[in-house]
CHARMM-style PDB file with segment names, atoms N, HN, CA, C and O in Angstrom:
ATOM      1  N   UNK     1       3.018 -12.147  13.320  1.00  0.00      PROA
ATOM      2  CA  UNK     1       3.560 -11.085  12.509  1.00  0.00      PROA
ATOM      3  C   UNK     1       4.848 -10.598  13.158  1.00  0.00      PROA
ATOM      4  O   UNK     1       4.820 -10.612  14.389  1.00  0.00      PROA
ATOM      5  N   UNK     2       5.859 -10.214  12.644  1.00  0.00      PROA
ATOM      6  HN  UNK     2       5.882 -10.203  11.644  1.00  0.00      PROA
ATOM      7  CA  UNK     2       7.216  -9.944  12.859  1.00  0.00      PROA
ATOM      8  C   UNK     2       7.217  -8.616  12.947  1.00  0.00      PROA
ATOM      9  O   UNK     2       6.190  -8.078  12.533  1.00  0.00      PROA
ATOM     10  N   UNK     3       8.333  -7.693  13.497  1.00  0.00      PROA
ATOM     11  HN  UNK     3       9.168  -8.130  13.833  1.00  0.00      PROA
ATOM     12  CA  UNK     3       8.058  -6.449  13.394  1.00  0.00      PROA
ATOM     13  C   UNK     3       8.514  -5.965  12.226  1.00  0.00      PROA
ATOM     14  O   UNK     3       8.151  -4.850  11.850  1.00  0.00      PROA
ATOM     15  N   UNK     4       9.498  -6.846  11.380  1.00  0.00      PROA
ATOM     16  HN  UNK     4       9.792  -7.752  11.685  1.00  0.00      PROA
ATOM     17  CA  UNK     4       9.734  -6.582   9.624  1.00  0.00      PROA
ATOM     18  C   UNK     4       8.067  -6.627   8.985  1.00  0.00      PROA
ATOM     19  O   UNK     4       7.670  -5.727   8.244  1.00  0.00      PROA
ATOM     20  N   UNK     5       7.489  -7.391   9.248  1.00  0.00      PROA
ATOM     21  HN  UNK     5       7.812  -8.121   9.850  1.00  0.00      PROA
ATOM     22  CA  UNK     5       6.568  -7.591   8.327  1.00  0.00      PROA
ATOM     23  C   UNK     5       5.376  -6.391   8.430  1.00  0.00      PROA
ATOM     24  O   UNK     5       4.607  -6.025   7.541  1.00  0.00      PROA
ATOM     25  N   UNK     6       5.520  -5.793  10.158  1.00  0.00      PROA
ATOM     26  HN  UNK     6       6.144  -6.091  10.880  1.00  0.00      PROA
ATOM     27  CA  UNK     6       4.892  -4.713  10.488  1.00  0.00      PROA
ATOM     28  C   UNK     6       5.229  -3.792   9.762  1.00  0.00      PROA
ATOM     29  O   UNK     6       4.330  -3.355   9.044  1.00  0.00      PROA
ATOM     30  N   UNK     7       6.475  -3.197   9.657  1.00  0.00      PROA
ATOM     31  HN  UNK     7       7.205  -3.552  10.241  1.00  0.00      PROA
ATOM     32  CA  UNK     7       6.845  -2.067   9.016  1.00  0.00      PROA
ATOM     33  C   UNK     7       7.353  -2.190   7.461  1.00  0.00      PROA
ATOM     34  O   UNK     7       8.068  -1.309   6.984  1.00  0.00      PROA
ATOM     35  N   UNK     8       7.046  -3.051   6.885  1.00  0.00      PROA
ATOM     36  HN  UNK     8       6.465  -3.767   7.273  1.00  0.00      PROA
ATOM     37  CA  UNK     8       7.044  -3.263   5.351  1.00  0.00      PROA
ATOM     38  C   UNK     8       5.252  -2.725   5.130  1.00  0.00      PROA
ATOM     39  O   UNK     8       4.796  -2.026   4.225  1.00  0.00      PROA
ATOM     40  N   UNK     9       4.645  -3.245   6.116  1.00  0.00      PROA
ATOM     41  HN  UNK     9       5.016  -3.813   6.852  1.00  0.00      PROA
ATOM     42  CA  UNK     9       3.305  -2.955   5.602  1.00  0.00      PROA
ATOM     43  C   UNK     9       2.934  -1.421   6.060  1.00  0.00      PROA
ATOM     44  O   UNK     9       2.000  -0.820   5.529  1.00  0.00      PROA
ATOM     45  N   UNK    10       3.513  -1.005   6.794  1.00  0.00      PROA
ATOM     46  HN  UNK    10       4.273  -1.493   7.225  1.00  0.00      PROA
ATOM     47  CA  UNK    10       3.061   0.275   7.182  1.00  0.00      PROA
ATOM     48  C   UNK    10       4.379   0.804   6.429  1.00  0.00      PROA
ATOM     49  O   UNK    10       5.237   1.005   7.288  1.00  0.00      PROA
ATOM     50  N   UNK    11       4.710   1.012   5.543  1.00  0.00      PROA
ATOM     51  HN  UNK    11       4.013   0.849   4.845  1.00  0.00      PROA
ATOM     52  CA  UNK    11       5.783   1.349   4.218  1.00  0.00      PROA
ATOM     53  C   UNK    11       4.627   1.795   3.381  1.00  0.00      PROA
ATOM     54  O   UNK    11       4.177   2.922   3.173  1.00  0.00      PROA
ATOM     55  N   UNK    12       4.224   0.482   2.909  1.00  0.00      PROA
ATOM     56  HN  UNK    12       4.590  -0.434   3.078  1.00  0.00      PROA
ATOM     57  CA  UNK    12       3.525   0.356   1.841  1.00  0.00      PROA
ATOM     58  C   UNK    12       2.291   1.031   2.048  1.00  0.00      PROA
ATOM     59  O   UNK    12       1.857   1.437   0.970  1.00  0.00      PROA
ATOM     60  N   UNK    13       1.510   1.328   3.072  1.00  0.00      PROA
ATOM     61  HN  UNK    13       1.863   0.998   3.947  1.00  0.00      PROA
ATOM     62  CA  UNK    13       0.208   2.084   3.531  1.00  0.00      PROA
ATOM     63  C   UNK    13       0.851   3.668   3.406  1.00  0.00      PROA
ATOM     64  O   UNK    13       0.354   4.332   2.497  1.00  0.00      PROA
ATOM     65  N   UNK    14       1.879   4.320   4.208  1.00  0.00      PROA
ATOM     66  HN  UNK    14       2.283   3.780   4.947  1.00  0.00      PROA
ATOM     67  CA  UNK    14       2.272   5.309   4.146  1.00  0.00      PROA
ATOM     68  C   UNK    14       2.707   5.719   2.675  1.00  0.00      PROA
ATOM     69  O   UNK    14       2.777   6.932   2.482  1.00  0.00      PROA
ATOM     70  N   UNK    15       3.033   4.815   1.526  1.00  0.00      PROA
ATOM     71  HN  UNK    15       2.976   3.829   1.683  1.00  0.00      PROA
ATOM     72  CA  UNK    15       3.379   5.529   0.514  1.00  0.00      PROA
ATOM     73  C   UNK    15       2.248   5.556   0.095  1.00  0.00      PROA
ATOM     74  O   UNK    15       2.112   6.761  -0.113  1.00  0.00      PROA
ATOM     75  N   UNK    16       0.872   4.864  -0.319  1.00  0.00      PROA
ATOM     76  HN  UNK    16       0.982   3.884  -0.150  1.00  0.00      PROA
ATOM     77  CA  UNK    16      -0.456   4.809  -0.462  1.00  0.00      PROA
ATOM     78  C   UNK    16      -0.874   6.527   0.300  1.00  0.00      PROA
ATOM     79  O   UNK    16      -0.691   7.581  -0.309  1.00  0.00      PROA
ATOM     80  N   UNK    17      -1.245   6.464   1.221  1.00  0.00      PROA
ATOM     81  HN  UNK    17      -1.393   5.608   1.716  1.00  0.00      PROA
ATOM     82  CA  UNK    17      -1.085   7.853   1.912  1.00  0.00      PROA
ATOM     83  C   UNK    17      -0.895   8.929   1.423  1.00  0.00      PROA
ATOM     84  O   UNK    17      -1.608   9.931   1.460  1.00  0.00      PROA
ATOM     85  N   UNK    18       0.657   8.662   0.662  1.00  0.00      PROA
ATOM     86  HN  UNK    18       1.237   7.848   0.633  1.00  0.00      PROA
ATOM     87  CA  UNK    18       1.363  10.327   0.053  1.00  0.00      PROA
ATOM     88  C   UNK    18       0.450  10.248  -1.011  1.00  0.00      PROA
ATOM     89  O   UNK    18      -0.408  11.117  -0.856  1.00  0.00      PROA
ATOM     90  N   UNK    19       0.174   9.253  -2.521  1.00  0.00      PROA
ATOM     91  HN  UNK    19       0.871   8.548  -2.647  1.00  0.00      PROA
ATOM     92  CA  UNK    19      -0.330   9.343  -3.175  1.00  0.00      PROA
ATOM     93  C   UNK    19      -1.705   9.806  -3.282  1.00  0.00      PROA
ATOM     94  O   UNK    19      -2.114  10.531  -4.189  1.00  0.00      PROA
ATOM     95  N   UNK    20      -2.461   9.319  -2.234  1.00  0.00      PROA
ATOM     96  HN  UNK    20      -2.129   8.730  -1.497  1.00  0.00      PROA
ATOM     97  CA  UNK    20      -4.039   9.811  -2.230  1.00  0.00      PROA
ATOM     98  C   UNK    20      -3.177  11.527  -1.909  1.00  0.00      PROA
ATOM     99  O   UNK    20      -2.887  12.359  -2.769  1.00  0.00      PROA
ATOM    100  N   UNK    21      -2.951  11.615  -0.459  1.00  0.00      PROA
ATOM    101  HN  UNK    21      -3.186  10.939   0.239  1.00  0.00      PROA
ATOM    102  CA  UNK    21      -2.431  13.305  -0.910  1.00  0.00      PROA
ATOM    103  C   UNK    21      -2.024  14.042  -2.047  1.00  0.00      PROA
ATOM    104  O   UNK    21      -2.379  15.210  -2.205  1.00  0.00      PROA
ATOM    105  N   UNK    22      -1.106  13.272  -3.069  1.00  0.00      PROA
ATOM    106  HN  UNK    22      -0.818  12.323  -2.941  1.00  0.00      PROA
ATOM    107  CA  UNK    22      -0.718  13.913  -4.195  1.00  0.00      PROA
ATOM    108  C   UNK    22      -1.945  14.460  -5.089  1.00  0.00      PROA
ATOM    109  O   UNK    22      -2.149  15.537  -5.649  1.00  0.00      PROA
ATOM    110  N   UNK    23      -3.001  12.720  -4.936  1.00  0.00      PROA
ATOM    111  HN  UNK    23      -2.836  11.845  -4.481  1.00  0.00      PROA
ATOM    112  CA  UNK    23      -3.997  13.032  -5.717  1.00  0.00      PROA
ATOM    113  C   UNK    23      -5.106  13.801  -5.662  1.00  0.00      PROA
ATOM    114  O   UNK    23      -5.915  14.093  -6.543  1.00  0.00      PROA
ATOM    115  N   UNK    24      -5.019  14.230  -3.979  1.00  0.00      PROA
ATOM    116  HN  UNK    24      -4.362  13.993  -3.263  1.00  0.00      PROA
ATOM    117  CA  UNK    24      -5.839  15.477  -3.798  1.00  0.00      PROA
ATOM    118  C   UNK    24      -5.320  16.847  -4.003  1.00  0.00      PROA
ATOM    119  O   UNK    24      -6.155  17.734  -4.185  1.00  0.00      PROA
ATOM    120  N   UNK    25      -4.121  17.135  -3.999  1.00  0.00      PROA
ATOM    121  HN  UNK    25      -3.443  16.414  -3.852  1.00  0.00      PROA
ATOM    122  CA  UNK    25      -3.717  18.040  -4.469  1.00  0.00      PROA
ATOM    123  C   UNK    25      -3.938  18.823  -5.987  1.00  0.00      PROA
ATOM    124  O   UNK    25      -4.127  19.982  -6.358  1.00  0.00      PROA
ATOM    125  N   UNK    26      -3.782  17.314  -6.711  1.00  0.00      PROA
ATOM    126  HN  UNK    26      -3.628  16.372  -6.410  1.00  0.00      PROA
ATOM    127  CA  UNK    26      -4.057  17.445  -8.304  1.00  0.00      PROA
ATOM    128  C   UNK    26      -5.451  17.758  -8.439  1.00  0.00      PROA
ATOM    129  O   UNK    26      -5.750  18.244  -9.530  1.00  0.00      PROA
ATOM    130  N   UNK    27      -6.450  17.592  -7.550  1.00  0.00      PROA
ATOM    131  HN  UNK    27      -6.208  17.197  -6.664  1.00  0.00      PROA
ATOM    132  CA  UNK    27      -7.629  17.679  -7.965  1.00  0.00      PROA
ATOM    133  C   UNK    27      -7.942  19.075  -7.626  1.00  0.00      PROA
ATOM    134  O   UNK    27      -8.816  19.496  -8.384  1.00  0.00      PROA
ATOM    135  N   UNK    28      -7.579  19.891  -6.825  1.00  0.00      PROA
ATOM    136  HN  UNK    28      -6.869  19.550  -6.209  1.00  0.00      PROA
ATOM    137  CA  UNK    28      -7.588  20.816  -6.311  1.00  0.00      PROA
ATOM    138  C   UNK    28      -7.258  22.053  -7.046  1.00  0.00      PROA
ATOM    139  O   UNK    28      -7.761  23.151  -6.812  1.00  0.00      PROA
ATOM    140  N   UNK    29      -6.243  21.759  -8.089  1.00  0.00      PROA
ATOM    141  HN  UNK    29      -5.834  20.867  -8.280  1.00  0.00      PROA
ATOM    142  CA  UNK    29      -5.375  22.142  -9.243  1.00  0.00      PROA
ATOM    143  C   UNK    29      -6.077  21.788 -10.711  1.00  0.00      PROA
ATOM    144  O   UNK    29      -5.551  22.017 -11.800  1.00  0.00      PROA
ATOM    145  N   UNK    30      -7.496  21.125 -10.481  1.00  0.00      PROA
ATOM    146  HN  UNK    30      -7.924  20.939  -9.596  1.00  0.00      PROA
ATOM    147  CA  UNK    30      -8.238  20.717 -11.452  1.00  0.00      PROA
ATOM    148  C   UNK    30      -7.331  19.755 -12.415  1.00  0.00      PROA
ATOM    149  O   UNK    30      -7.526  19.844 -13.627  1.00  0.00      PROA
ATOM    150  N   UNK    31      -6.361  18.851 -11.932  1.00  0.00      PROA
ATOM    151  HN  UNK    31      -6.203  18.779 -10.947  1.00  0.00      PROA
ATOM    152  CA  UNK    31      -5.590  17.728 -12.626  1.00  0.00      PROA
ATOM    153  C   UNK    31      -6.004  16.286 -12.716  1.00  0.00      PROA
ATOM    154  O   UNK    31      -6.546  15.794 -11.727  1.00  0.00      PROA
ATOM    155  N   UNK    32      -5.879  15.814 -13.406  1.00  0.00      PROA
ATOM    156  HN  UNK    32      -5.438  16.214 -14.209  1.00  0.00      PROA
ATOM    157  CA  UNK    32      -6.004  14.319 -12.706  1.00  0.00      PROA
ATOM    158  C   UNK    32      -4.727  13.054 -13.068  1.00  0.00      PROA
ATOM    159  O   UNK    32      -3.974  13.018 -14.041  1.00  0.00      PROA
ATOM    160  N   UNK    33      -4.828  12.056 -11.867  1.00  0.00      PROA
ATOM    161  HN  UNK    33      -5.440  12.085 -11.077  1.00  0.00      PROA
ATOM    162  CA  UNK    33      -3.703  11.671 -11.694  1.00  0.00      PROA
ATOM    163  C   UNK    33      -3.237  10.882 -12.879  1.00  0.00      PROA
ATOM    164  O   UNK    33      -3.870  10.715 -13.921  1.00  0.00      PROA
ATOM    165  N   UNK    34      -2.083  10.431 -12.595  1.00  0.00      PROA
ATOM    166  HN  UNK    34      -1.568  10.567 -11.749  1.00  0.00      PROA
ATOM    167  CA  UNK    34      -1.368   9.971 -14.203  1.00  0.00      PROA
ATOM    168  C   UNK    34      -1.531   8.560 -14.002  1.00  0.00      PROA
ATOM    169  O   UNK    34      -1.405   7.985 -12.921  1.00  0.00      PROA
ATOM    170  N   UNK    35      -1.858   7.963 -15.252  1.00  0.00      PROA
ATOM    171  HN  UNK    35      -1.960   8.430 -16.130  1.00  0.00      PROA
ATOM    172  CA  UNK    35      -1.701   6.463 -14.883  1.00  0.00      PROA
ATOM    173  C   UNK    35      -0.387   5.824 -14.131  1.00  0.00      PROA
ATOM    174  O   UNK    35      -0.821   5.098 -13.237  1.00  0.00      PROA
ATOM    175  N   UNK    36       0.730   5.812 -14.140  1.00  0.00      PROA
ATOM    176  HN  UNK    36       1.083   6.402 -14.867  1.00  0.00      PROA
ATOM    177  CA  UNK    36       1.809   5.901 -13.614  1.00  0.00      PROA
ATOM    178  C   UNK    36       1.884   5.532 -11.755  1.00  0.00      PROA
ATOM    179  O   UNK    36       2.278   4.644 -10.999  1.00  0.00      PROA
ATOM    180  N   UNK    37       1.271   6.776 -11.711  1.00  0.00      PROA
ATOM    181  HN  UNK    37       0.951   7.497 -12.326  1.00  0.00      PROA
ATOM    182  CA  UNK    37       0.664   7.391 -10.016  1.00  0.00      PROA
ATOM    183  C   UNK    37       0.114   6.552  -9.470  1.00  0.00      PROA
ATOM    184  O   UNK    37       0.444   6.345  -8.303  1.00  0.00      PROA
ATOM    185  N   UNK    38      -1.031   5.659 -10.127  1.00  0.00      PROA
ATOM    186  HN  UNK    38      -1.299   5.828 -11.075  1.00  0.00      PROA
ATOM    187  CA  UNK    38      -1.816   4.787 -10.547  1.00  0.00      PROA
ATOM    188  C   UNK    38      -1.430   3.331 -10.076  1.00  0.00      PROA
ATOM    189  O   UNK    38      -1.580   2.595  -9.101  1.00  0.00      PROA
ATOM    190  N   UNK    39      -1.130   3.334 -10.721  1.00  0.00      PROA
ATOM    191  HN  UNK    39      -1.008   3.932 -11.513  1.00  0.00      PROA
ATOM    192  CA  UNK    39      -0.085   1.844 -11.007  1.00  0.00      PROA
ATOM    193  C   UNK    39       0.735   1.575  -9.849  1.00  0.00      PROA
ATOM    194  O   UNK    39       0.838   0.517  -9.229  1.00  0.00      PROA
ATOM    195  N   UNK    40       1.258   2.596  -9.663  1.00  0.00      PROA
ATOM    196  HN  UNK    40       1.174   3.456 -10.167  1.00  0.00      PROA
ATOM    197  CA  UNK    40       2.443   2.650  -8.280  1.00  0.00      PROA
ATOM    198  C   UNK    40       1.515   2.060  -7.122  1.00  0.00      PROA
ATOM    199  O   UNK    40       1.501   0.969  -6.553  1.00  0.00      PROA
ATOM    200  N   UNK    41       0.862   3.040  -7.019  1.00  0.00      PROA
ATOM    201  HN  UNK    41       0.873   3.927  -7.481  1.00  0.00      PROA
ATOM    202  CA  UNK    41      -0.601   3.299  -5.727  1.00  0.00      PROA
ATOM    203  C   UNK    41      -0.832   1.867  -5.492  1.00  0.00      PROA
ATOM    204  O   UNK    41      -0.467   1.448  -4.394  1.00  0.00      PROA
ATOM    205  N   UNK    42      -1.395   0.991  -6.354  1.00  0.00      PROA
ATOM    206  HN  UNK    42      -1.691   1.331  -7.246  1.00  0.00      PROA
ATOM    207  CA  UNK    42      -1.673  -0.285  -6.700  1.00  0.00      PROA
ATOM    208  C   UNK    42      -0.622  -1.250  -6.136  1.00  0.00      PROA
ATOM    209  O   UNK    42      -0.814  -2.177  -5.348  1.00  0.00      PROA
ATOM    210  N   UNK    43       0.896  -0.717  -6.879  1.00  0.00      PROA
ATOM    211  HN  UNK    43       1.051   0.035  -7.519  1.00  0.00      PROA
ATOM    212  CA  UNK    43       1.816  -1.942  -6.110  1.00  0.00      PROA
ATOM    213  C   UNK    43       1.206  -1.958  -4.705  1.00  0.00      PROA
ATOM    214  O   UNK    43       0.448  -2.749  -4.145  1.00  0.00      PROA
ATOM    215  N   UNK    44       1.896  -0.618  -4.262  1.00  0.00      PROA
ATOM    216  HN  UNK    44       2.512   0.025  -4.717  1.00  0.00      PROA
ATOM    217  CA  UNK    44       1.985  -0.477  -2.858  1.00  0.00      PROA
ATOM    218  C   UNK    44       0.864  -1.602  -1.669  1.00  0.00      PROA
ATOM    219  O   UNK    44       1.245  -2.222  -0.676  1.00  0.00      PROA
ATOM    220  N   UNK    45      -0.832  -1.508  -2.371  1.00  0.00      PROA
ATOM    221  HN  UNK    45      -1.142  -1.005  -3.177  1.00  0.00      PROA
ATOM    222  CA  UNK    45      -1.450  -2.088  -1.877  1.00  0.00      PROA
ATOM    223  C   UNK    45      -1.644  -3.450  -2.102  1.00  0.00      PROA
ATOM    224  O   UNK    45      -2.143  -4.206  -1.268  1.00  0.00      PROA
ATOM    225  N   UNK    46      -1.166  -3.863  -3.487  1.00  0.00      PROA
ATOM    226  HN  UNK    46      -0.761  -3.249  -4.165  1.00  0.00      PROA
ATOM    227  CA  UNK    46      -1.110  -5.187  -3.909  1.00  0.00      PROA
ATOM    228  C   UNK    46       0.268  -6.092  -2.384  1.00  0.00      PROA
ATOM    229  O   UNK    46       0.224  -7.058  -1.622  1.00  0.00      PROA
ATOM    230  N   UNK    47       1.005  -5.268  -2.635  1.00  0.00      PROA
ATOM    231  HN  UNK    47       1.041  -4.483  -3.254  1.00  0.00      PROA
ATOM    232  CA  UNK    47       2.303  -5.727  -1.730  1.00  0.00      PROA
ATOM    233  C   UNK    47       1.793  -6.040  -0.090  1.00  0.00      PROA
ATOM    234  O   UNK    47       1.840  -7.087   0.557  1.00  0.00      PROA
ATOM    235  N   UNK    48       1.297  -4.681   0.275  1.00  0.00      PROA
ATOM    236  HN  UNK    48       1.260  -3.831  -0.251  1.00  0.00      PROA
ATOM    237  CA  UNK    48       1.097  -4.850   2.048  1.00  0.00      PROA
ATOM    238  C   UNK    48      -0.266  -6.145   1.485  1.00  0.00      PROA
ATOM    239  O   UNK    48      -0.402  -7.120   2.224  1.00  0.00      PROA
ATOM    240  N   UNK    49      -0.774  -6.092   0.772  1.00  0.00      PROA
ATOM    241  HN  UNK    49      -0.664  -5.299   0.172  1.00  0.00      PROA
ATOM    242  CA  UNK    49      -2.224  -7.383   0.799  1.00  0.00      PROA
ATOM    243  C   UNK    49      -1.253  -9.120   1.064  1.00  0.00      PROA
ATOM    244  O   UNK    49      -1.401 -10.175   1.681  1.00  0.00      PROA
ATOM    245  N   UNK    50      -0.446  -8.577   0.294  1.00  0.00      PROA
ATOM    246  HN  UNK    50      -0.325  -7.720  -0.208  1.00  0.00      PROA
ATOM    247  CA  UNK    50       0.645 -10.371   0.185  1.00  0.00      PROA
ATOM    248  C   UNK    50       0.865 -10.306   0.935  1.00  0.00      PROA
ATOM    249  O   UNK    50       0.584 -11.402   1.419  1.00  0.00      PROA
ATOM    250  N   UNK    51       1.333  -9.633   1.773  1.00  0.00      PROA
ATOM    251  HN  UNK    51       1.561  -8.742   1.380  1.00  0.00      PROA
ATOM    252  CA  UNK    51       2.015  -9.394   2.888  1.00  0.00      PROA
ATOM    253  C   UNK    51       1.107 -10.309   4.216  1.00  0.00      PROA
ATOM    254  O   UNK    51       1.465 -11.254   4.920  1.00  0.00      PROA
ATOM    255  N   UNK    52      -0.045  -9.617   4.158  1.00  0.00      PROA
ATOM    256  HN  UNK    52      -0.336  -8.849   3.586  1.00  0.00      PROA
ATOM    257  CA  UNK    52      -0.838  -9.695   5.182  1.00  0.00      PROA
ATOM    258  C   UNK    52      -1.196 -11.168   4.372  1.00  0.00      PROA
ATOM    259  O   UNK    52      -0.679 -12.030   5.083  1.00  0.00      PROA
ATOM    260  N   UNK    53      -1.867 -11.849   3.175  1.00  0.00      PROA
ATOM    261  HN  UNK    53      -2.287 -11.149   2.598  1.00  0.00      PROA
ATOM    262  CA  UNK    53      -2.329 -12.513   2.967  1.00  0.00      PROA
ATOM    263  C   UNK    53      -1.021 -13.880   3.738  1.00  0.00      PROA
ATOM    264  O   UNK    53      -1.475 -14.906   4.244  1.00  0.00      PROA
ATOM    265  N   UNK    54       0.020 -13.707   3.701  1.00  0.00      PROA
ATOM    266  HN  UNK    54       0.389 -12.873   3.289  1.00  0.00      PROA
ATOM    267  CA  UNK    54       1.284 -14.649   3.670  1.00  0.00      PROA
ATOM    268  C   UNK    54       1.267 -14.687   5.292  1.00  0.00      PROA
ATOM    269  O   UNK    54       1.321 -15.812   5.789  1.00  0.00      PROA
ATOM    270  N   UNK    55       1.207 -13.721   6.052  1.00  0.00      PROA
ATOM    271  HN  UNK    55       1.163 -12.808   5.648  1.00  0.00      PROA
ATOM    272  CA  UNK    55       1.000 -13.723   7.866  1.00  0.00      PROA
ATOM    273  C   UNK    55      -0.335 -14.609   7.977  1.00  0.00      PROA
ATOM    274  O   UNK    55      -0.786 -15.085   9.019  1.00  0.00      PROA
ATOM    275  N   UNK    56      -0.753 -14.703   6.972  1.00  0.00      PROA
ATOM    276  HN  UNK    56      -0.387 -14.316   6.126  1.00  0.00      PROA
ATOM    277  CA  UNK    56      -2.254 -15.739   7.712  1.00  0.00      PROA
ATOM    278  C   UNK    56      -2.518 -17.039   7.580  1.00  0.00      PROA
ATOM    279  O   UNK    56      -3.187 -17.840   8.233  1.00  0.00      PROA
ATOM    280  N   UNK    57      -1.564 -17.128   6.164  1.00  0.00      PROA
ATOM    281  HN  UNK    57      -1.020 -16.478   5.634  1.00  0.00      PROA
ATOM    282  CA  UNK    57      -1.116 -18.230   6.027  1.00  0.00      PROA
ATOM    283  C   UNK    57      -0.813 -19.144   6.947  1.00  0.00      PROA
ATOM    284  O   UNK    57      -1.307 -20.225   7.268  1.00  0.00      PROA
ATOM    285  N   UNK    58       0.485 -18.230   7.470  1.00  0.00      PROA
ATOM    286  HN  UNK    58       0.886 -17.352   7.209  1.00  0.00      PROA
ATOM    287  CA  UNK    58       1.605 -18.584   8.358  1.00  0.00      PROA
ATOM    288  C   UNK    58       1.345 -19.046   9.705  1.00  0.00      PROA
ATOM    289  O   UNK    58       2.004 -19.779  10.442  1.00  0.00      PROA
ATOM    290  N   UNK    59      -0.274 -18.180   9.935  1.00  0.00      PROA
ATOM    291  HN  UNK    59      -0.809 -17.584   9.336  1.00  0.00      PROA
ATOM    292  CA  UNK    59      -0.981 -18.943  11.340  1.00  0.00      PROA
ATOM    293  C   UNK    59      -1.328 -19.958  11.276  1.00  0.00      PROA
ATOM    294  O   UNK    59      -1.075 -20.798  12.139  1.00  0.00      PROA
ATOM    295  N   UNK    60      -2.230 -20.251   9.895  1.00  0.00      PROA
ATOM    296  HN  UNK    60      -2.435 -19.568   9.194  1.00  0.00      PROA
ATOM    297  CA  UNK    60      -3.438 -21.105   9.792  1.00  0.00      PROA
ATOM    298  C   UNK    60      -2.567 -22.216   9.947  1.00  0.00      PROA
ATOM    299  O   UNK    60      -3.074 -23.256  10.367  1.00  0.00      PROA
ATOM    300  N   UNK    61      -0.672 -22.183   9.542  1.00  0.00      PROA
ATOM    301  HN  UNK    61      -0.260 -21.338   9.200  1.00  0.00      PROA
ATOM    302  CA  UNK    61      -0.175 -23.466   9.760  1.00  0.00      PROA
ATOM    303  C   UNK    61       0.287 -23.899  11.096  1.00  0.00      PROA
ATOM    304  O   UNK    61       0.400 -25.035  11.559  1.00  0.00      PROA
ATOM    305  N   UNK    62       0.502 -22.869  11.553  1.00  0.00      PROA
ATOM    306  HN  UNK    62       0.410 -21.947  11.178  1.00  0.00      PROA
ATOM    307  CA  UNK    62       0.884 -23.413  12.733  1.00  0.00      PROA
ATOM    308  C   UNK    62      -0.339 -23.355  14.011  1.00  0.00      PROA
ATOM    309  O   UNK    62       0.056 -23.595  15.152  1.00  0.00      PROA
ATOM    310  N   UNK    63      -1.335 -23.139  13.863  1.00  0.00      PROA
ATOM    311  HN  UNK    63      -1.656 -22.944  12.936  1.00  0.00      PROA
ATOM    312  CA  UNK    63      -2.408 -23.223  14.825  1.00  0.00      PROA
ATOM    313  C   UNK    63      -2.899 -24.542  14.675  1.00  0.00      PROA
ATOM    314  OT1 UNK    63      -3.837 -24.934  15.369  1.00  0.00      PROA
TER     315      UNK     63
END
């Protein structure tokens, strides 16, 4: 793992992060989150998963 690939994924965890915060906030406020919010939340973890899925790849070839 590279230290780009470190901090793309800890990007993508930290914006995950704000959102669960947002979404506790909203709940707190008796809201609930927007699909939108949603969706985003999702990239974020879909992305650091490639991420990580593509670093293991990257071993399995060269080991």
């Amino acid at each position: 793992m590279t230290s780009h690939d470190a901090n793309l994924i800890r990007d993508h965890l930290t914006s995950l992060k704000g959102w669960i915060s947002h979404w506790q906030d909203d709940l707190f406020c008796k809201l609930v989150p927007t699909e939108s919010s949603l969706i985003l939340a999702k990239a974020h973890a879909d992305s650091a998963l490639t991420l990580l899925d593509r670093m293991e790849a990257e071993q399995k070839e060269t080991a």
